[in-house]
FILO-882490 format. One record per residue (C-alpha): residue number from 1; x, y, z. Coordinates in nm, 2 decimals, always signed. Layout:
MIGU|NUM|X|Y|Z
...
//
This chain:
MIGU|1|-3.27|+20.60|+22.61
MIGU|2|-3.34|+20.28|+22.38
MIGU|3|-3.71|+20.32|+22.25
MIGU|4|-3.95|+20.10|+22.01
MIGU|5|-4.22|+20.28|+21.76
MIGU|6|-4.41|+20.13|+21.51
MIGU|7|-4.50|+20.36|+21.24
MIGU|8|-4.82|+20.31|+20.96
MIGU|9|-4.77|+20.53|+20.65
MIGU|10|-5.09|+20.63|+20.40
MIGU|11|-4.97|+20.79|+20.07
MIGU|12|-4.85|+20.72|+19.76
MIGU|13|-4.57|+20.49|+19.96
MIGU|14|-4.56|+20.15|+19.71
MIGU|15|-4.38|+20.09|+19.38
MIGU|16|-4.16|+20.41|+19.46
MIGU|17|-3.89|+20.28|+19.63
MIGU|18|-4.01|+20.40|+19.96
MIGU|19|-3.95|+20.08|+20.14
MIGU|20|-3.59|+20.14|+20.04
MIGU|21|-3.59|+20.49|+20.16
MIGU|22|-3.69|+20.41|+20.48
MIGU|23|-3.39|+20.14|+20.52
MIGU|24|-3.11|+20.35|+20.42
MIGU|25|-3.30|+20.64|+20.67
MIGU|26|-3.29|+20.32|+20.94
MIGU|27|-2.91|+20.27|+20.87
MIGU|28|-2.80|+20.65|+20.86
MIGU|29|-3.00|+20.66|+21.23
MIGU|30|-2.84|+20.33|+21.35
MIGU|31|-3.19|+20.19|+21.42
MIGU|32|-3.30|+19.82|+21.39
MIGU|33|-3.67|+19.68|+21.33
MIGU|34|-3.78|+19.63|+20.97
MIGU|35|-4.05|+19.82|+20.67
MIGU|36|-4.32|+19.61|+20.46
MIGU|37|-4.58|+19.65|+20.22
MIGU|38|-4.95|+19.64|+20.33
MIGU|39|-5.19|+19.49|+20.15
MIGU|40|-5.42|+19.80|+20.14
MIGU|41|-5.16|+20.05|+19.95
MIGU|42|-4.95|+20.11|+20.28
MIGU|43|-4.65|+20.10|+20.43
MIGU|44|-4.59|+19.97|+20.82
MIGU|45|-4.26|+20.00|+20.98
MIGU|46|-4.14|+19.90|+21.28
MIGU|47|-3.81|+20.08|+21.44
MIGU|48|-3.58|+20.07|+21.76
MIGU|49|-3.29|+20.25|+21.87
MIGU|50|-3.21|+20.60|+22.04
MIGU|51|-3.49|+20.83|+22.07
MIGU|52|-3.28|+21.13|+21.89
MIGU|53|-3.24|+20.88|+21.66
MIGU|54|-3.60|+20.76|+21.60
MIGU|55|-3.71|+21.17|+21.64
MIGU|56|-3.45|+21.22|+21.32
MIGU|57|-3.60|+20.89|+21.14
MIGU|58|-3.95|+21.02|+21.16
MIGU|59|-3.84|+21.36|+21.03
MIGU|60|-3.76|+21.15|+20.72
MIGU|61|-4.04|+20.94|+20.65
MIGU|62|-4.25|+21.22|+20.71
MIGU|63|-4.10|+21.35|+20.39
MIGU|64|-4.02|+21.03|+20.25
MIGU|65|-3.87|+21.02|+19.88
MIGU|66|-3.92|+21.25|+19.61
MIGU|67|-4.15|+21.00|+19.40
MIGU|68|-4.34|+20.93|+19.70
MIGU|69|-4.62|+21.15|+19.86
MIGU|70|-4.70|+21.13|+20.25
MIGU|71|-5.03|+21.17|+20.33
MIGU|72|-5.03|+21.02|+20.67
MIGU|73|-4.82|+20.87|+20.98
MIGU|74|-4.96|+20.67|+21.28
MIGU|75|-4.71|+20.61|+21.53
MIGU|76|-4.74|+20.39|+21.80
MIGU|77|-4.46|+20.36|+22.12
MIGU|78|-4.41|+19.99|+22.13
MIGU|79|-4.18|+19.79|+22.39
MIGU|80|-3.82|+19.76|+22.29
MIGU|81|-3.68|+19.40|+22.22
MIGU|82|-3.28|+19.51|+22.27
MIGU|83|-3.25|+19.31|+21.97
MIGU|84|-2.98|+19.39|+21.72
MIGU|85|-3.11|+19.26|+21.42
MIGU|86|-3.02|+19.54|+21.17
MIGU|87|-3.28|+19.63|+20.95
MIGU|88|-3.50|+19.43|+20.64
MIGU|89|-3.69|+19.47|+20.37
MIGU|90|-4.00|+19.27|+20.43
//
């Protein structure tokens, strides 16, 4: 089953490559959507694919990399677009 979530992360989550993190976690999962920078210090993503996948995906940015600290996670179930975009860097 094809799901959407849109995921706000609190931490230290900018100027350690997190954003980066979180694509390569995207690609391992086969999940599309795309990860920016907020201006208040964090980190919004927005993700779509199979929900083992997206379960697997949140395991990971829950963790996040090791320069990073996760303080935080807001998820949100969001319609899916079926939209194969692949996933960017905003």
């Amino acid at each position: 089953m094809r799901l959407a979530r849109q995921f706000v992360v609190t931490g230290r989550v900018q100027g350690v490559g997190f954003r980066f993190f979180v694509r390569g976690a995207a690609a391992t999962e086969g999940l599309h959507g795309w990860v920016r920078n907020l201006d208040d210090g964090r980190v919004e993503i927005s993700a779509e694919g199979e929900a083992e996948s997206l379960e697997r995906f949140e395991r990971r940015i829950r963790h996040g990399p090791p320069s990073a600290r996760v303080e935080q996670v807001e998820v949100s179930d969001v319609g899916p677009t079926g939209n194969d975009t692949g996933f960017d860097v905003r």
